[in-house]
N, C-alpha and C positions, 0 to 999 in steps of 0.2 A: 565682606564678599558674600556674591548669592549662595558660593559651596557652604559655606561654616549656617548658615540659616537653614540647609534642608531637615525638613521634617521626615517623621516616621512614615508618611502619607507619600511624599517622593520619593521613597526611596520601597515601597513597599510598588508604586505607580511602574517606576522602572523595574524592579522585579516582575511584575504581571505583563509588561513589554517583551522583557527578555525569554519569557516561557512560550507568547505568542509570536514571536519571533523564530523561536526553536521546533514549534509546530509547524508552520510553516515549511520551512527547510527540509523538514523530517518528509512533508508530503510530498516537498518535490524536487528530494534528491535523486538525481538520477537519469533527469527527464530534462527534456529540453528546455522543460518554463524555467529550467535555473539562470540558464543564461538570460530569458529573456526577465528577472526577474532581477538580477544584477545590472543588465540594462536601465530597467526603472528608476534601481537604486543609484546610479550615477546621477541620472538627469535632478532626482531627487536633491540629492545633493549641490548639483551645479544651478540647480535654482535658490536654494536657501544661502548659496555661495554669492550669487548677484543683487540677494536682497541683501545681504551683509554688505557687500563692498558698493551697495546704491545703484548698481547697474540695470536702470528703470526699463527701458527696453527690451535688452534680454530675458532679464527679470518677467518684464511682463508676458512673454511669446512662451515663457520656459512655464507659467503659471497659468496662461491656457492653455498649453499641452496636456500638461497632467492633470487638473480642472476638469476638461474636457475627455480625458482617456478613463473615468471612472468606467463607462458603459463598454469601451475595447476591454477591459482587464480583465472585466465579467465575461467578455467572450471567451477570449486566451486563456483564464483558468477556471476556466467552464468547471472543466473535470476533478480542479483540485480545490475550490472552494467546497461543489459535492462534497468531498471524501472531508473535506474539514468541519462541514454544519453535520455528517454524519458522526464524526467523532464527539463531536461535542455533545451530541445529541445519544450519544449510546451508551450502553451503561459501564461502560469505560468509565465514566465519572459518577455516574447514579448507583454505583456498585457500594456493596456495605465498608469495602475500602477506604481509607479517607484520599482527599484531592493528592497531599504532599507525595505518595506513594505510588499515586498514576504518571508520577512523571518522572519519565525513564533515565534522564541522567543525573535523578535524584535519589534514584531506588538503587538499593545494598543488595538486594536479594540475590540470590546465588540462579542464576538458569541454566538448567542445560541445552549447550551448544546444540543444534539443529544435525542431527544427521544425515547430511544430505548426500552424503557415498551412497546410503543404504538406500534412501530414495529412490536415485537415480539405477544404480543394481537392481533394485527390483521393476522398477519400471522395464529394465534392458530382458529383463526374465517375461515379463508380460508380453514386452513387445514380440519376443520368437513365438508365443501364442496365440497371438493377436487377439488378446483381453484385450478389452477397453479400459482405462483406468482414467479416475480425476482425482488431484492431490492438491488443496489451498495449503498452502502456508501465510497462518495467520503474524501479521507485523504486528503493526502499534493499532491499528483501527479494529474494534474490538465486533468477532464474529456470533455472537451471541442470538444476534437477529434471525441469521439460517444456522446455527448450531441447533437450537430449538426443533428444526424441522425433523432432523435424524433421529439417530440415533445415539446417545451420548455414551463415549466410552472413558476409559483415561489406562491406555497401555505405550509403554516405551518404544518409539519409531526401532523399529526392525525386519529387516527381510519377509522372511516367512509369516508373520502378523499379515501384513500387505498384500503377498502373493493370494494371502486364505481370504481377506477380504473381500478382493475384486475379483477371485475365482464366478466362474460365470452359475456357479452352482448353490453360490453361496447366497443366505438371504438379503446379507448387507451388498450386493454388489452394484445395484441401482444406485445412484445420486455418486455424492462428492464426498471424502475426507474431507477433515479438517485435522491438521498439526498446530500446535503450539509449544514452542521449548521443548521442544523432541517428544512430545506427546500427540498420542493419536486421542482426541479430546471427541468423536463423535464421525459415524458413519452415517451411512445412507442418507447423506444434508442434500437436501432440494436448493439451488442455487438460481437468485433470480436472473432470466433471460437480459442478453444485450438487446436495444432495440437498433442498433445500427444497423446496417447495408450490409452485412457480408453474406462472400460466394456463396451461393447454390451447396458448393458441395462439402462444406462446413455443420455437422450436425447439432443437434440440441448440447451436447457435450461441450464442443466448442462452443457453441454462443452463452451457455455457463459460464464457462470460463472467462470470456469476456464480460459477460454480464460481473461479477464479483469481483474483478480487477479494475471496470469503470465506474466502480461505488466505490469501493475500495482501495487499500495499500497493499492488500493481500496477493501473492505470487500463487500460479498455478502451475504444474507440471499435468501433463494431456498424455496419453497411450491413445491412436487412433485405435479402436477394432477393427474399421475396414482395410488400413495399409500398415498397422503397426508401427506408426511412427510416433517416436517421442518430441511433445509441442512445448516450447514452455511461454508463457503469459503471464502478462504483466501491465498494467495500465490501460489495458483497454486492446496493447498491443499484441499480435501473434506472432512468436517466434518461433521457425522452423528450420529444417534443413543443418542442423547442430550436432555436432560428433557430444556424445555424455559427459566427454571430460568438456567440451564448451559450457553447458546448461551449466554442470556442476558448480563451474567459476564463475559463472552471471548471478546465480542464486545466492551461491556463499558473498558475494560482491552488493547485491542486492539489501542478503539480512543484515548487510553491516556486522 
């Protein structure tokens, strides 16, 4: 049988499948490409199904579809191939770390959980002052490229930290946070602009925001300064109009 002849090289093949299979997933859970991505994966199937069982015709229509859909699939996951030649490309992996250790459902390390009560509380505190605030929380797509830009801290996500930060008086209060593992890992970060279409009355803040969410996995929480409203952001997308215990559950939902 072919099972009892697999080499160390097949089985080592399938390993390096199943990790790039798990990145995948990882970029886009959440989002609509999952379904259409389970889609694919059916057709996928019901093609190598018609070539098994001979069925030449099907077969053959189900084999220029997908053939032919490489340059659609480029379109459709425009946004999440980005974020995955980014990952690959960032020093998520060029880190003095070794490979086995970057990949998170292989990693022991102990992190701490994301405080996102305290986030969101203090965003609610800015927003009756109408401070402006920007907050990324870093996922698995490694922020190192605008961390660089700021200022690098490393203190434990907590109310008052936050409020002093984006205080309008403060020196850090220009640019974006970054968080990772309930660490404030760096203020005053210059985040690259979105270039999409949006309204008129969306500022540099906002289009940060987006900007880092359509390179990225990274989630953003927004305090407008003009109407003190809490935004929160994600994939490119702007979410508004949300009572804090919503954001709170989209967020903690989000970091898995």
């Amino acid at each position: 049988m072919d099972f009892i002849n697999l080499s160390i090289l097949d089985i080592f093949d399938a390993f390096l499948v199943a990790v790039l299979l798990y990145y995948v997933y990882k970029l886009i859970k959440g989002t609509v490409a999952v379904k259409i991505f389970i889609g694919i994966a059916i057709v996928f199937i019901m093609w190598k199904l018609t070539q098994l069982l001979k069925m030449e015709m099907l077969s053959g229509i189900l084999g220029t579809l997908i053939g032919g859909g490489a340059i659609a699939l480029i379109v459709v996951f425009q946004q999440e191939i980005r974020k995955f030649l980014l990952m690959i490309g960032s020093s998520n992996f060029a880190s003095r770390r070794s490979f086995v250790r970057q990949l998170k459902f292989l990693n022991t390390e102990n992190q701490d959980v994301t405080d996102v009560a305290s986030i969101i509380r203090a965003c609610e505190h800015l927003s009756k002052l109408n401070t402006g605030a920007l907050i990324v929380l870093e996922k698995t797509n490694n922020l190192d490229f605008v961390r660089n830009t700021g200022d690098q801290m490393f203190a434990k996500v907590n109310i008052p930290i936050l409020e002093s930060i984006f205080f309008k008086n403060s020196p850090l209060h220009d640019g974006a946070v970054i968080i990772k593992n309930n660490f404030i890992i760096a203020a005053r970060v210059v985040l690259p602009l979105s270039s999409a279409s949006l309204p008129s009355q969306y500022g540099l803040r906002v289009r940060a925001a987006v900007g880092i969410t359509e390179r990225t996995d990274a989630l953003c929480v927004l305090v407008s300064e003009e109407t003190g409203k809490i935004s929160y952001i994600k994939d490119g997308i702007i979410i508004i109009d949300r009572t804090s215990n919503e954001i709170t559950e989209m967020i903690l939902k989000d970091l898995g």
